[in-house]
C-alpha positions in Angstrom: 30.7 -29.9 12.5 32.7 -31.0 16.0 34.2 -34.0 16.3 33.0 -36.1 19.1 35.4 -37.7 21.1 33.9 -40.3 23.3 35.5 -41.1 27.1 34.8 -45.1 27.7 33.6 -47.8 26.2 30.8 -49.4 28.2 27.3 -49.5 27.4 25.8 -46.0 27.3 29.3 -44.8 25.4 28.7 -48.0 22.8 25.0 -46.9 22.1 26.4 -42.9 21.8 29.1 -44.2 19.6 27.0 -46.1 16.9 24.1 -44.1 17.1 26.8 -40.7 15.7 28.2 -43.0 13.5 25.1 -43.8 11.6 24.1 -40.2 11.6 27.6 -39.2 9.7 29.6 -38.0 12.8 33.4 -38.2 12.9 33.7 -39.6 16.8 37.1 -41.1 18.4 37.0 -43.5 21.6 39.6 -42.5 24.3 40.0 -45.2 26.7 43.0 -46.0 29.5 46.1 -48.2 28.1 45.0 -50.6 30.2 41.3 -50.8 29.0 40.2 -54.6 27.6 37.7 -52.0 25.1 40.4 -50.7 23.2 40.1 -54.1 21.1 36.6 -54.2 21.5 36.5 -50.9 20.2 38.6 -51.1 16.6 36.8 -54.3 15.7 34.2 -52.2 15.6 35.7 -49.9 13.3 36.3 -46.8 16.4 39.0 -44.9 15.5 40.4 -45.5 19.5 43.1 -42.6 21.3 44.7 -43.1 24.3 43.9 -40.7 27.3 47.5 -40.5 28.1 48.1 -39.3 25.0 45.2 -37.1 24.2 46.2 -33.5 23.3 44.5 -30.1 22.5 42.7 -30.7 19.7 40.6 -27.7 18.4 37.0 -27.9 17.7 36.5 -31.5 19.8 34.3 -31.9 21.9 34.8 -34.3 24.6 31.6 -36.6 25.8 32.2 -37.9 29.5 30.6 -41.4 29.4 32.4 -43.3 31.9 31.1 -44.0 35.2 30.2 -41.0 37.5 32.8 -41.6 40.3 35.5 -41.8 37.9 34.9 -39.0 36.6 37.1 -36.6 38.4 40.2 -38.6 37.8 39.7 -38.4 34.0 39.2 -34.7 34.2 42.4 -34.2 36.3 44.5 -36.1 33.9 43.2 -33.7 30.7 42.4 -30.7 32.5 46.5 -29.4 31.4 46.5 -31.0 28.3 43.4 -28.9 26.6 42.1 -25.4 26.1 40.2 -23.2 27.1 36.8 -23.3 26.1 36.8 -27.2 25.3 33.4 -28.8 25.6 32.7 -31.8 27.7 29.1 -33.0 28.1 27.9 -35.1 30.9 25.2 -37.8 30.6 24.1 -37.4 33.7 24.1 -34.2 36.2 26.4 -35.9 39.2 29.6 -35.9 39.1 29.5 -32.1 38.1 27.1 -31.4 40.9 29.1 -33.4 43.4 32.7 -32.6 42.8 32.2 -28.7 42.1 33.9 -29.5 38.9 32.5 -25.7 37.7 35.1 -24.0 40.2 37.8 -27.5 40.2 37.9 -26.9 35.7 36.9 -23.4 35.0 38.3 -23.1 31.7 36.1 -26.3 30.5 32.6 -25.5 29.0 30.5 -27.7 30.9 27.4 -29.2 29.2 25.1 -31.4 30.0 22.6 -33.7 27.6 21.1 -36.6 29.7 18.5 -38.7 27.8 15.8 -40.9 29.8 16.3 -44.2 28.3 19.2 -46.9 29.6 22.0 -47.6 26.6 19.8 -50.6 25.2 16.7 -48.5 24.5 18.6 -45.5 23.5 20.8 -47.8 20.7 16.3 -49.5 20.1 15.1 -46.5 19.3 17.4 -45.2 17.2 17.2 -47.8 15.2 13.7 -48.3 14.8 13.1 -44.6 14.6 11.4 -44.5 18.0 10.8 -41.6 20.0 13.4 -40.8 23.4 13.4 -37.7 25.6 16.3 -35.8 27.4 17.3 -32.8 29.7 19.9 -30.2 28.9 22.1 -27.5 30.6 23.9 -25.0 29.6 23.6 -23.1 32.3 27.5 -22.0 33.1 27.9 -20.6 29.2 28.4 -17.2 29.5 25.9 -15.4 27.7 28.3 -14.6 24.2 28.8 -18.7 24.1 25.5 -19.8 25.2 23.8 -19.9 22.0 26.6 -21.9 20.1 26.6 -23.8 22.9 22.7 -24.7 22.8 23.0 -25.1 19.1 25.4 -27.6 19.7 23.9 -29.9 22.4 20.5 -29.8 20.0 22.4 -30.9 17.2 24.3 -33.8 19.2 20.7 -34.8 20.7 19.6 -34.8 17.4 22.0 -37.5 16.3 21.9 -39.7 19.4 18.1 -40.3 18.4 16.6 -37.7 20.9 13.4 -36.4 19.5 11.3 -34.7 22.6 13.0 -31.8 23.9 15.6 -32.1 24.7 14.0 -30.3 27.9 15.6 -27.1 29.5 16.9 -28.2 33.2 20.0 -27.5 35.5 22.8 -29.9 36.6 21.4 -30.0 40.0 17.6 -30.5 39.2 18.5 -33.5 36.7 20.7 -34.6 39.9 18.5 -34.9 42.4 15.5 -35.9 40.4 17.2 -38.7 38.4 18.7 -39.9 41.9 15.1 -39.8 43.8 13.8 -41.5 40.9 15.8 -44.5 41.0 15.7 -44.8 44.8 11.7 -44.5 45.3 10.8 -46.5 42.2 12.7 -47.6 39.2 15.9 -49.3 40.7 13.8 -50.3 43.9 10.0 -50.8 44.1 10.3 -52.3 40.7 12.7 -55.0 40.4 12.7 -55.6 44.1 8.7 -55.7 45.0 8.7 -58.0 41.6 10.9 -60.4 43.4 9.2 -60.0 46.6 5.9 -60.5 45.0 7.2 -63.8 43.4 8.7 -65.0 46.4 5.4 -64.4 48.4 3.4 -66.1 45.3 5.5 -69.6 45.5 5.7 -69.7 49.0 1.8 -70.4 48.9 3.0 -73.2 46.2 2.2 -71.5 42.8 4.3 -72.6 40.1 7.0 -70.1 38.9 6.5 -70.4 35.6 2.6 -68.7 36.5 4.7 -66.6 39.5 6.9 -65.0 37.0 4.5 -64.5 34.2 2.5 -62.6 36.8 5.0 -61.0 39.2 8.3 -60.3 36.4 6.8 -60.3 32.3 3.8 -58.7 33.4 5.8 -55.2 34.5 7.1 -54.5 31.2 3.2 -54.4 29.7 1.9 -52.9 32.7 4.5 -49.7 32.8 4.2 -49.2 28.7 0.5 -49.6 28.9 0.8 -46.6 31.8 3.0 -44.5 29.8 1.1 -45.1 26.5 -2.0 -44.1 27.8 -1.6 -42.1 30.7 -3.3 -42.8 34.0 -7.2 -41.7 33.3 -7.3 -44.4 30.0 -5.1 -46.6 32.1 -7.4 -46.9 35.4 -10.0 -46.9 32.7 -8.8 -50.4 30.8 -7.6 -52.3 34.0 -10.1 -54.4 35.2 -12.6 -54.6 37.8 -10.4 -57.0 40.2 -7.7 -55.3 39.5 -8.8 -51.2 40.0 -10.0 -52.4 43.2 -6.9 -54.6 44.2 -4.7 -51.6 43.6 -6.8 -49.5 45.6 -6.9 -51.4 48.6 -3.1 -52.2 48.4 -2.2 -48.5 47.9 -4.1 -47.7 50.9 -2.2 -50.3 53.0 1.2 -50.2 51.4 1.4 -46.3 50.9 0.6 -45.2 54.4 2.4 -42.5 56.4 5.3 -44.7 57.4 6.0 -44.9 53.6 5.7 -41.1 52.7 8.0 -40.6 55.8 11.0 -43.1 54.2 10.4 -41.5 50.4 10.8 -38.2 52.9 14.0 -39.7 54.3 15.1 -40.6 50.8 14.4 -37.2 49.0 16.0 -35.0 51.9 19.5 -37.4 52.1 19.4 -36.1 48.3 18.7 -32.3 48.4 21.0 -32.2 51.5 23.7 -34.1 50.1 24.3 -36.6 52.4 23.7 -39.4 49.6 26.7 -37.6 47.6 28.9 -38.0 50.9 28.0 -41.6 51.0 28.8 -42.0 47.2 32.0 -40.4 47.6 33.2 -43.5 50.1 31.8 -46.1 48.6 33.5 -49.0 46.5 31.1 -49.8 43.9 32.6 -52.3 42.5 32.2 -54.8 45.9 28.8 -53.2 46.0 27.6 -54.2 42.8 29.2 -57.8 43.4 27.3 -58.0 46.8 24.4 -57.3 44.5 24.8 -59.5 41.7 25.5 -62.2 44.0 22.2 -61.8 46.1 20.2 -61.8 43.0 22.0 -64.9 41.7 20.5 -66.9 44.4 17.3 -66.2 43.8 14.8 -68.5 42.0 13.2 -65.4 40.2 16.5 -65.7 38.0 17.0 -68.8 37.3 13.6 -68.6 36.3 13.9 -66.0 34.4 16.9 -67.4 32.3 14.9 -70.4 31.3 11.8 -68.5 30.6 12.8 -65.3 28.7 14.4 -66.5 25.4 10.3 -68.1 24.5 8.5 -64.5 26.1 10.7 -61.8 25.5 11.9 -59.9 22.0 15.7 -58.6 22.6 
C-alpha cells in the first residue's frame, strides 16, 4: 500500500487526512516552515515533514491539497527533489489545466480524484457511512501504467469515503464544469439570491427571524429534498402556491437576458479568459473584500443568533 503524503493543512487536506487515517493508511503532512498548521497538525497525531526537506521517497504518493494558485510554486520546489514516475493527485482539475503542468512536470504522474462534497461533508459522510460521489483522470498514464494507476486512485477514493464512482472524466471537463457550476449557481444564485431575497423580504417590514427561516434555513431542505427525490417527485410534493410561484418567477427571472450572462459566463470558461483573470488576481484581498461585505449584512448577524437553535453541525 502507498503512503500518502498530504501537501497543506486546511480544510479539505484535514478531512483527507482523518478520513485515511481511520481507514488504516500511513499518510505524512508536508507543510512550509513557516506554516501555523505544523502545530495544529502533531496535536493531532500527523506525522508532519517539511517541504523544504522533502526528498525522493519511493512508493509515496503525493496528494496536492493546497490552494489552486499555489500550486505551481509547490511543484517547482519538489519537481528536482523526486522521481520519476511520482504520483501527485489533484482535488480539483485547475491548476493542471491552467498552468500546463503536463508539459512544465513531465516526469510526474499526474492524477486526478475530485470528490463533490466541500471538506465538512466529505469528513460527515465518512463518518456516518453516507454516500459521496467523485470524478477521476488518469488520462496522461501511458497505457503500461494506466491500470496501476486506476487501481490506485479507486483504492484512495475508497478510503476517503467515496462510494459512487468515482466517475471517468478529464482534467479539463472537471475544470470547466466545476468552475461553471459555482459561477451560475452554487457560489452565486444561492447564497447571494438568499440574501437578496431576505433583504427584499424585511424591507416590506417582515421580521428576520420569519425572513431567514424562509429566505436562508429553508435552502438546505429545499436542495436535499431536490436531490433526494429528483425533480418529477419534487414538483410533485411542492405545493399548489408554490409550483405556480416558481413558474411564474422562472418565466420572469430566466429570460433571454439571463441565458445570454450564463452564455457570457460559460464561454469566459471554455475560452480561458477566467484562467487569465485568476492568474492576476490576489485572493487573499478578494476574499477579505468579501468577508467584509457579508459581515455587514443583517442576514448574518442573523444567522449567528439563529443557527445554534435550527441547525445540527
Amino acid at each position: 500500500m502507498n503512503d500518502i503524503v498530504i501537501i497543506g493543512y486546511g480544510s479539505q487536506a484535514k478531512a483527507w487526512a482523518h478520513n485515511f487515517r481511520d481507514s488504516g493508511r500511513n499518510i505524512k503532512i508536508a507543510l512550509r516552515d513557516s506554516s501555523e498548521s505544523i502545530l495544529v497538525a502533531k496535536e493531532k497525531g500527523f506525522e508532519t515533514v517539511l517541504l523544504s526537506e522533502i526528498q525522493n521517497e519511493s512508493g509515496s504518493t503525493f496528494i496536492l491539497l493546497t490552494p489552486d494558485h499555489t500550486h505551481l510554486e509547490t511543484l517547482e520546489e519538489i519537481y528536482p527533489k523526486l522521481s520519476s514516475g511520482t504520483n501527485i493527485i489533484y482535488a480539483h482539475g485547475y491548476s493542471y489545466t491552467a498552468f500546463s503542468f503536463k508539459e512544465k512536470f513531465p516526469k510526474f504522474n499526474h492524477l486526478l480524484l475530485a470528490p463533490k462534497a466541500i471538506a465538512s461533508e466529505l469528513r460527515f459522510q465518512y463518518e456516518n457511512k453516507g454516500k459521496l460521489g467523485a470524478a477521476y483522470s488518469v488520462e496522461d498514464i501511458s497505457k503500461d501504467s494506466k491500470k496501476e494507476s486506476t487501481d490506485l486512485i479507486l483504492s484512495i477514493a475508497k478510503d476517503i469515503g467515496i462510494t459512487a464512482g468515482p466517475y471517468e472524466t478529464s482534467f479539463l471537463e472537471e475544470t470547466n464544469a466545476d468552475l461553471f457550476s459555482e459561477q451560475s449557481l452554487l457560489c452565486s444564485v444561492l447564497p447571494y439570491g438568499a440574501l437578496h431575497a431576505y433583504n427584499k423580504l424585511r424591507s416590506k417590514g417582515v421580521k428576520r427571524e420569519i425572513a431567514y427561516l424562509e429566505c436562508w434555513l429553508e435552502v438546505k431542505l429545499i436542495a436535499d429534498a431536490m436531490v433526494k427525490m429528483g425533480p418529477i417527485e419534487f414538483f410533485k410534493l411542492i405545493s399548489p402556491n408554490a409550483l405556480l410561484g416558481g413558474e411564474k418567477a422562472q418565466k420572469l427571472l430566466f429570460g433571454e437576458e439571463y441565458h445570454q450572462k450564463m452564455d457570457s459566463l460559460l464561454n469566459d470558461i471554455w475560452n480561458q479568459d477566467f484562467f487569465t483573470e485568476c492568474k492576476g488576481l490576489d485572493f487573499n484581498t478578494l476574499r477579505s473584500s468579501v468577508l467584509e461585505r457579508w459581515a455587514k449584512e443583517e442576514l448574518t448577524e442573523t444567522h449567528n443568533e439563529l443557527a445554534p437553535e435550527l441547525i445540527n453541525k
